[in-house]
Backbone bond lengths (Angstrom), bond angles and torsions (degrees), N, CA, C in turn:
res aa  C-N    CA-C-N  psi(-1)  N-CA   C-N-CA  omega(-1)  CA-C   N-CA-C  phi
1 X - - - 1.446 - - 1.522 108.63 -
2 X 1.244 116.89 141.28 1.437 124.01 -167.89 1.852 95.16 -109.04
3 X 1.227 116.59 128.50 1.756 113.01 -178.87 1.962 79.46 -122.26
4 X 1.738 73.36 167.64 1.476 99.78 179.32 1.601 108.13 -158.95
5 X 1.248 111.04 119.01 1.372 136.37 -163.21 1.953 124.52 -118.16
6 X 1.403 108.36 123.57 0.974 111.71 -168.29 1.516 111.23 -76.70
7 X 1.271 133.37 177.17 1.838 103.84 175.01 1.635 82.10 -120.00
8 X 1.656 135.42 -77.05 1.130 117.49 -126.95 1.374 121.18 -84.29
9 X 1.657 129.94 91.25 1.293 131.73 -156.34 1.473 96.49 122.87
10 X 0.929 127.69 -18.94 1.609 119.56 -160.95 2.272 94.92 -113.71
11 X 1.816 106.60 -97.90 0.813 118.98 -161.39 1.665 100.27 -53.39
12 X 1.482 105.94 -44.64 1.578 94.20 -168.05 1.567 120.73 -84.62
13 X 1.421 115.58 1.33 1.343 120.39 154.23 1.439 124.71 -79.09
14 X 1.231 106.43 -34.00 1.577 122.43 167.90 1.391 127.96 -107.01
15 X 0.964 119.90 49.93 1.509 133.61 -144.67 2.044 85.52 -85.97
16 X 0.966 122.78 -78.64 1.463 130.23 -173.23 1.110 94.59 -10.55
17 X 1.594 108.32 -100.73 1.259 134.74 -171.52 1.653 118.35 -32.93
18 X 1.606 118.11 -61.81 1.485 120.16 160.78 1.418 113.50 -32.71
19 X 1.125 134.83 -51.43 1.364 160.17 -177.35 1.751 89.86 -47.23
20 X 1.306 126.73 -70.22 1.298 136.12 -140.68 1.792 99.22 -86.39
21 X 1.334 108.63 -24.61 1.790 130.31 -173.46 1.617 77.16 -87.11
22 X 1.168 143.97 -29.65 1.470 115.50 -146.53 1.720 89.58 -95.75
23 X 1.370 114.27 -33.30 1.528 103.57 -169.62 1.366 110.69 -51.90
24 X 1.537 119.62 -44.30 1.272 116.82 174.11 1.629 147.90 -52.71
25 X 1.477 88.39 -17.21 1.379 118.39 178.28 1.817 110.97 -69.36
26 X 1.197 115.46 168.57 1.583 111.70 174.79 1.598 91.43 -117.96
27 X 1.286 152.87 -67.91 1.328 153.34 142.27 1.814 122.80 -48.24
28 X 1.261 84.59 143.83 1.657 80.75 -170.67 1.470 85.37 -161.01
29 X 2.056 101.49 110.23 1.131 96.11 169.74 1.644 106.38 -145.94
30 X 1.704 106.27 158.91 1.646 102.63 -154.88 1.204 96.82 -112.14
31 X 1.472 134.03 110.42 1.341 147.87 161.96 1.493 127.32 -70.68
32 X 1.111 105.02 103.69 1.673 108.80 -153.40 1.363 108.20 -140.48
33 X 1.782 117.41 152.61 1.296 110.73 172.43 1.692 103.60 -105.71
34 X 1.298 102.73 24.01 1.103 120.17 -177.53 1.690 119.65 -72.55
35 X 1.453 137.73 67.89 0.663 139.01 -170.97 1.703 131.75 -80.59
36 X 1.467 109.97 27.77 1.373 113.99 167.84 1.678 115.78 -124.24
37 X 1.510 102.85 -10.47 1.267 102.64 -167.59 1.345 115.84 -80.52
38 X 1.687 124.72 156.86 1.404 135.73 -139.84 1.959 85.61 -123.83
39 X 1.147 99.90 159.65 1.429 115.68 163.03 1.948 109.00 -51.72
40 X 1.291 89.53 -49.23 1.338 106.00 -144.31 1.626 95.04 -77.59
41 X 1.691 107.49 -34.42 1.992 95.77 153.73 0.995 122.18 -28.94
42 X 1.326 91.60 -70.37 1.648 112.21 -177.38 1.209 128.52 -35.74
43 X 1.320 118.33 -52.30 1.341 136.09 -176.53 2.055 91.71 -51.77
44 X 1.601 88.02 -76.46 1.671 98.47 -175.63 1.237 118.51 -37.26
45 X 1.112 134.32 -25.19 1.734 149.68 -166.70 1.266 97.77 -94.15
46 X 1.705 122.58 -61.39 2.123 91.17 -162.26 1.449 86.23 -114.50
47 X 1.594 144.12 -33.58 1.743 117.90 179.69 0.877 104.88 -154.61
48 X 1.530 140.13 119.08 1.653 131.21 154.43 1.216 133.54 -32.71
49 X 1.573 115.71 -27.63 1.521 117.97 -171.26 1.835 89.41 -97.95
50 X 0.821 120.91 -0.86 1.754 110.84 167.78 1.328 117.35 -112.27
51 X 1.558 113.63 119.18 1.668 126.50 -174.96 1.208 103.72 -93.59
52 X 1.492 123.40 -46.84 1.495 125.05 -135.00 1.720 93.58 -88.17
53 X 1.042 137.77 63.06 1.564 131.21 163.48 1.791 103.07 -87.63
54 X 1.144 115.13 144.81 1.637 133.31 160.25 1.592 89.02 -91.57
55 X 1.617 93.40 138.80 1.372 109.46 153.57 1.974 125.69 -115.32
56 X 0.821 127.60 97.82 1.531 127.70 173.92 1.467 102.75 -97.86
57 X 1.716 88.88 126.26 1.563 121.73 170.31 1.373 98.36 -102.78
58 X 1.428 112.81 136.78 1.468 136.87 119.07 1.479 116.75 4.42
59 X 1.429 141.54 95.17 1.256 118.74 171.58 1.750 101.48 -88.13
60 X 1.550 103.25 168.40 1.450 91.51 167.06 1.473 124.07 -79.53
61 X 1.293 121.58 6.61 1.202 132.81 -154.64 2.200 91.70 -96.25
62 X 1.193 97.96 -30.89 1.107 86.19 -166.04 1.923 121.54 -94.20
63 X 1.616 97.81 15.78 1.604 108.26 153.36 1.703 108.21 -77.61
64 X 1.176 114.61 137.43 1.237 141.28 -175.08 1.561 103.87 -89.46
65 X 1.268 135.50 109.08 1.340 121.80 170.56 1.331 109.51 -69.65
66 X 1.571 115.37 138.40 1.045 126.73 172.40 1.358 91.45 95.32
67 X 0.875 147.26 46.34 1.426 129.45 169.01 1.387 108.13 -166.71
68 X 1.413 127.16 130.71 1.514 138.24 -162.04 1.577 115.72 -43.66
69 X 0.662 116.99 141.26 1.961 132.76 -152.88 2.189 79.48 -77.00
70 X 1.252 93.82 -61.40 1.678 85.49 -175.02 1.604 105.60 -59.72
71 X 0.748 145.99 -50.05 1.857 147.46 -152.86 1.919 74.48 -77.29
72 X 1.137 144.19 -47.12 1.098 113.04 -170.49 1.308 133.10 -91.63
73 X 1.562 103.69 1.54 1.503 104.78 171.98 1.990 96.97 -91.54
74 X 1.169 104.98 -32.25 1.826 108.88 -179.17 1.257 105.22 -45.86
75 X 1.306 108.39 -36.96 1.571 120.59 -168.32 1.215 126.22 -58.16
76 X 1.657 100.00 -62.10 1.432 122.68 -178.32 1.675 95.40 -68.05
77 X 1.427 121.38 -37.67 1.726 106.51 -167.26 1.337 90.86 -65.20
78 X 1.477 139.70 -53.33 1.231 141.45 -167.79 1.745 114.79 -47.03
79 X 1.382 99.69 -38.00 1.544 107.83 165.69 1.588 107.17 -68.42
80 X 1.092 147.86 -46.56 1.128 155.76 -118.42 1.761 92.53 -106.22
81 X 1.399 113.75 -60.64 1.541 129.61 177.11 1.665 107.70 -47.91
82 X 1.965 110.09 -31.24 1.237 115.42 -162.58 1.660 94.57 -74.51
83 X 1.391 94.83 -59.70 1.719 103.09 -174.40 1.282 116.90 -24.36
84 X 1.471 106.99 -69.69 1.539 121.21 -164.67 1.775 108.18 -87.20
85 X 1.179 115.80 5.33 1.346 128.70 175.75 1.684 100.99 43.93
86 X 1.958 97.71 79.77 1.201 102.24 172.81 1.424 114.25 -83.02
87 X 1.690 119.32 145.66 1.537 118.02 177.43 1.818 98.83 -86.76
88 X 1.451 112.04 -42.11 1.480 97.40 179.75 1.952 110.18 -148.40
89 X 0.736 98.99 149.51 1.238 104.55 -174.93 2.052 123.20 -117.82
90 X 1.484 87.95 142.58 1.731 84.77 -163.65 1.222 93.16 -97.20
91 X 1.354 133.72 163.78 1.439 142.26 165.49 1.646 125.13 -176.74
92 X 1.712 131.68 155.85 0.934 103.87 149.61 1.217 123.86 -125.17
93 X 1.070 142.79 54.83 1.317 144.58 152.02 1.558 117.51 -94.73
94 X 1.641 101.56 120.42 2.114 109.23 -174.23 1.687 80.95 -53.66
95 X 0.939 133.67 -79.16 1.348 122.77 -147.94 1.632 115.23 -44.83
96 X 1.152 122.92 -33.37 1.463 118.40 -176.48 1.529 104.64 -79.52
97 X 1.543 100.50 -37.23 2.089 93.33 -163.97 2.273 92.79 -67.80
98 X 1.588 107.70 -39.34 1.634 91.81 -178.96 1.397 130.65 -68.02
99 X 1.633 106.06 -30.77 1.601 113.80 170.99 1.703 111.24 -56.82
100 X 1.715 102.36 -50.78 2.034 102.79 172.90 1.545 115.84 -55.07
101 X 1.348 104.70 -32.52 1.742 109.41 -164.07 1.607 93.93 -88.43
102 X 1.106 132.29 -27.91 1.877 128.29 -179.12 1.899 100.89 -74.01
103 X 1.688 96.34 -15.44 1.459 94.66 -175.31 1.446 119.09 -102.92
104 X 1.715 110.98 15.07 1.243 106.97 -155.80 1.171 140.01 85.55
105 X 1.761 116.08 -3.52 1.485 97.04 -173.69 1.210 97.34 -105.22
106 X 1.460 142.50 -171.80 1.235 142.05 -158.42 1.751 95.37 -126.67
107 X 1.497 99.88 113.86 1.748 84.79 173.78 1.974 109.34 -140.14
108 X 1.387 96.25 167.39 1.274 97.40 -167.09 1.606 96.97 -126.05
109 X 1.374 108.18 122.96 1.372 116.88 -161.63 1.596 91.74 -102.46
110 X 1.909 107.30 124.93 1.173 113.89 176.87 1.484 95.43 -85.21
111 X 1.912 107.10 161.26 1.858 99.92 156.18 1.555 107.71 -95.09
112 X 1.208 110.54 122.19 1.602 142.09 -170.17 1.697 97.39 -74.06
113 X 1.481 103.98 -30.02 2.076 107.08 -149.82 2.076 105.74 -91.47
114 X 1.311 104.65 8.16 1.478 95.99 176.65 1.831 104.89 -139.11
115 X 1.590 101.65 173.00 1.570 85.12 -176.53 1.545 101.26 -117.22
116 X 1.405 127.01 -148.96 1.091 117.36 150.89 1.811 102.05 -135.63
117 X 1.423 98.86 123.00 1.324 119.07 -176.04 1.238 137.57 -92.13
118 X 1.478 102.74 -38.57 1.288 120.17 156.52 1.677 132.81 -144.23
119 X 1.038 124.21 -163.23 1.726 114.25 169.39 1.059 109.02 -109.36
120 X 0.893 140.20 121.70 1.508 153.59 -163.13 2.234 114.24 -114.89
121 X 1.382 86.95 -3.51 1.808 88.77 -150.93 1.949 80.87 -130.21
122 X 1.098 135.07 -179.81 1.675 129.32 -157.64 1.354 82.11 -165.59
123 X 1.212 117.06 108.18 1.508 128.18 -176.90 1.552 98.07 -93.39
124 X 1.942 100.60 124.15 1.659 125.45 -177.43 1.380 98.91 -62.66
């Protein structure tokens, strides 16, 4: 299975878990408009024993003038999933997981909008 993962709100809020989904994967690549981040974040963020992640940035070239800032990042991820022939894709923005899912790809929309601050729950 080939995954494809958003980073800012997504992988680095959920870094563990993404991490643990990624071993299973055969491709693992991080679609981002994230233009400073290193492999080697990456690595540190979802698993040490996994190197081989692709990273695709956002160029600026690929906003469309005249045309909605979201429909053009949906766009390019939608290109991006095509390239590397993603099976599912992580993210949290509604607009990207419905534009991928109207397109066929299978995605699982993290919530990006809260953190976790404390423990609240006393694990038995």
């Amino acid at each position: 299975m080939n995954i494809g993962i958003d980073w800012d709100g997504t992988a680095d809020r959920y870094g563990e878990a993404i991490g643990k989904i990624a071993l299973l994967c055969d491709k693992k690549v991080i679609i981002t408009l994230n233009n400073t981040l290193t492999v080697m974040q990456v690595v540190a963020t979802l698993n040490p024993r996994v190197s081989d992640y692709i990273i695709e940035v956002m160029p600026d070239s690929a906003f469309s003038s005249g045309e909605d800032t979201y429909e053009s990042i949906a766009k390019w991820k939608l290109a991006m999933c095509r390239k590397h022939k993603i099976d599912v894709m992580i993210d949290d923005e509604p607009a990207n997981c419905m534009y991928l899912m109207n397109a066929g790809v299978a995605c699982i929309k993290c919530d990006g909008d809260w953190e976790l601050t404390e423990n609240k729950f006393e694990v038995q």
